[in-house]
C-alpha positions in Angstrom: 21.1 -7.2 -5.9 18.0 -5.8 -5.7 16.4 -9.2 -6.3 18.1 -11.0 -3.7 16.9 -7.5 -1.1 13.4 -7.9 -1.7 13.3 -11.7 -1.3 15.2 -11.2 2.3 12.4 -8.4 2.6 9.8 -10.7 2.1 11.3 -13.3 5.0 10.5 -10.8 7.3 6.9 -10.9 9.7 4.4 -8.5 8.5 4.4 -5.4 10.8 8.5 -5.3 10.6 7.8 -5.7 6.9 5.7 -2.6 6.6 7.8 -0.3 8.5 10.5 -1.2 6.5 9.2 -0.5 3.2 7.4 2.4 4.1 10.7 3.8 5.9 12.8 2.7 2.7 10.7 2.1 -0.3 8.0 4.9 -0.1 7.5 8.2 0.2 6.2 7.7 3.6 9.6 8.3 5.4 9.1 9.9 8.9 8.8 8.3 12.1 5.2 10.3 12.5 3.8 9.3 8.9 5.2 5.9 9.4 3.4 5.7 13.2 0.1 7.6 11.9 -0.2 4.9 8.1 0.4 1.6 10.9 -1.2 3.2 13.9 1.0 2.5 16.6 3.3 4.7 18.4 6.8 6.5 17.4 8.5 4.6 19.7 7.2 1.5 18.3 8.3 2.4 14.8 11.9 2.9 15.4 11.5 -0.5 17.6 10.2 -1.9 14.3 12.8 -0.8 12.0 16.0 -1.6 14.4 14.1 -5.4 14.6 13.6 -5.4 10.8 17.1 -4.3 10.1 18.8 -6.9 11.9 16.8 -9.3 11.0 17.2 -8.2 7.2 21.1 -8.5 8.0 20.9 -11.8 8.8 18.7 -12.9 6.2 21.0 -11.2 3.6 24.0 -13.0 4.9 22.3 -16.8 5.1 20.8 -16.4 1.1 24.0 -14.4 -0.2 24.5 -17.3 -2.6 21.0 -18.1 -3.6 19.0 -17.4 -6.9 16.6 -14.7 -6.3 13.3 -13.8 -7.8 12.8 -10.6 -10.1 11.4 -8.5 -7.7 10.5 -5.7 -11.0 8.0 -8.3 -11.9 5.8 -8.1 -8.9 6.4 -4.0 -8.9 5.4 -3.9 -13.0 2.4 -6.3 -12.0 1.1 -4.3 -9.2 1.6 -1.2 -11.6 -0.4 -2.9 -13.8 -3.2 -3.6 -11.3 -3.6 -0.4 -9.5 -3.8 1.5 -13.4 -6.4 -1.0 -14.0 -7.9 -0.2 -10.7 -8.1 3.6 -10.9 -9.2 3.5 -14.7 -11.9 0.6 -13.3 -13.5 3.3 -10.9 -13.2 6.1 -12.7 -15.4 4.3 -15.7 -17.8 2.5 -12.4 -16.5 -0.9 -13.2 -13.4 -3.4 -12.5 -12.2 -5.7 -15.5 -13.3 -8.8 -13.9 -9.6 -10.0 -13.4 -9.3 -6.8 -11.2 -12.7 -7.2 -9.5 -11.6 -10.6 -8.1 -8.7 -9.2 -6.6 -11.3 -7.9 -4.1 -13.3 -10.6 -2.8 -16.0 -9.8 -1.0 -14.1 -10.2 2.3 -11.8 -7.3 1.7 -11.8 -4.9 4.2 -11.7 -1.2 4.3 -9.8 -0.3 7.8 -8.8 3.2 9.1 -10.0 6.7 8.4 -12.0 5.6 5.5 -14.0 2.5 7.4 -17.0 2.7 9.4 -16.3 2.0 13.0 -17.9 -1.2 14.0 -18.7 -2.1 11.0 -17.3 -4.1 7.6 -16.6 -1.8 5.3 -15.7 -3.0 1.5 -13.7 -0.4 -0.2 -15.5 -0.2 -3.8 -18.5 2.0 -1.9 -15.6 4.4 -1.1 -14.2 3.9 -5.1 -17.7 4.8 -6.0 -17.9 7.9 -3.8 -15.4 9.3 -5.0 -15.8 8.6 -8.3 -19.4 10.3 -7.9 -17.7 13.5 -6.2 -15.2 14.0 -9.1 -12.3 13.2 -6.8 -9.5 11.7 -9.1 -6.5 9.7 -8.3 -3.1 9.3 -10.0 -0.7 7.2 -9.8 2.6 8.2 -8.3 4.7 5.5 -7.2 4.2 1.7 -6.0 5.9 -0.6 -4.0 5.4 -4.3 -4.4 5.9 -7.4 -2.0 3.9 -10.7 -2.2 1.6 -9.9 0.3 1.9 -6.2 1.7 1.5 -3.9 -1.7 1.7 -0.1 -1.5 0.0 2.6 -4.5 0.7 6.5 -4.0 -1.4 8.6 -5.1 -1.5 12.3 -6.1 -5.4 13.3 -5.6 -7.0 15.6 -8.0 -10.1 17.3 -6.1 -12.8 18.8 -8.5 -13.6 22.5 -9.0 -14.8 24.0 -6.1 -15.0 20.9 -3.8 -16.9 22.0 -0.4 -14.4 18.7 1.5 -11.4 18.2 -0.6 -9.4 15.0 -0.3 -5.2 15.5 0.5 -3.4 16.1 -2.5 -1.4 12.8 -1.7 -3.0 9.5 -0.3 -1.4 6.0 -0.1 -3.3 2.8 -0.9 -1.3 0.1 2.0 -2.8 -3.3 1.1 -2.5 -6.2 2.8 -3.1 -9.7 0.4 -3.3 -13.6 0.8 -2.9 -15.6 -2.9 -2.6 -12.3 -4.5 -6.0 -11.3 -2.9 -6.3 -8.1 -1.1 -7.9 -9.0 2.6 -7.1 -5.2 4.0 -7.1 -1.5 2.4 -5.7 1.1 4.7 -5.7 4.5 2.7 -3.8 6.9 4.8 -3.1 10.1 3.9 0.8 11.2 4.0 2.1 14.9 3.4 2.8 15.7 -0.2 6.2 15.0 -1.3 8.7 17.8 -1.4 
């Protein structure tokens, strides 16, 4: 069952995608996280998630019968990546099978970027890497292209401008490659 939920998941468009797993699948679970991670309005959020939801229904009725994909594959193998990931940065660099996960196109959007320009996110790895800010894996959710890593931050010692204590990786990929890293930063979980 879960199998056959994710593959009508990934059927639908990106931004009713996102809402959804956030809403469902995360710990990112109120209308104002949910508005403040995509950044678009409340309103537009509960829009979002009455679209995806009907549209989920109807994609759950027309492949009722079909084989499905394991969906735990995709969630072990984005495990996988985001460990590799944080270990990656925390040593200063990838595996090269992780490095080429982020092409030189990726871009850093959100808090984290530079407005007006490109921003790759390994300069913001390495920062915090330099600053003794350490991340932890929490919990990840995995579709083919939208792929979400939470994190529980550890802030060194004494930090003058700690990071959050939680923070949520929300990539966006093509061929397995991420093209966009929003990190937002969602209140800890109760």
């Amino acid at each position: 069952m879960r199998d056959w939920i994710w593959d009508a998941v990934e059927e639908l468009p990106e931004q009713l995608r996102l809402v959804l797993m956030l809403r469902h699948f995360s710990g990112i679970t109120s209308y104002q996280e949910i508005a403040a991670a995509c950044e678009i309005p409340v309103g537009t959020v509960r829009s979002r998630l009455n679209q995806a939801r009907a549209k989920l229904a109807q994609v759950l009725l027309s492949t009722a019968t079909q084989a499905h994909d394991d969906a735990s594959v995709l969630t072990e193998g984005s495990r996988q990546e985001a460990l590799e990931t944080l270990e990656g940065a925390a040593r200063g660099n990838l595996p090269r099978e992780i490095a080429e996960l982020w092409p030189a196109e990726t871009e850093l959007v959100g808090a984290l970027s530079r407005t007006g320009e490109r921003t790759h996110p390994f300069p913001a790895m390495r920062q915090n890497r330099e600053s003794g800010v350490r991340q932890h894996l929490r919990h990840v959710v995995a579709s083919r292209d939208i792929t979400i890593w939470e994190m529980d931050v550890i802030n060194p010692v004494g930090a003058v401008s700690p990071c959050p204590p939680t923070l949520a990786w929300l990539m966006f990929r093509r061929d397995r490659r991420v093209q966009r890293l929003r990190v937002v930063f969602p209140e800890p979980p109760r």
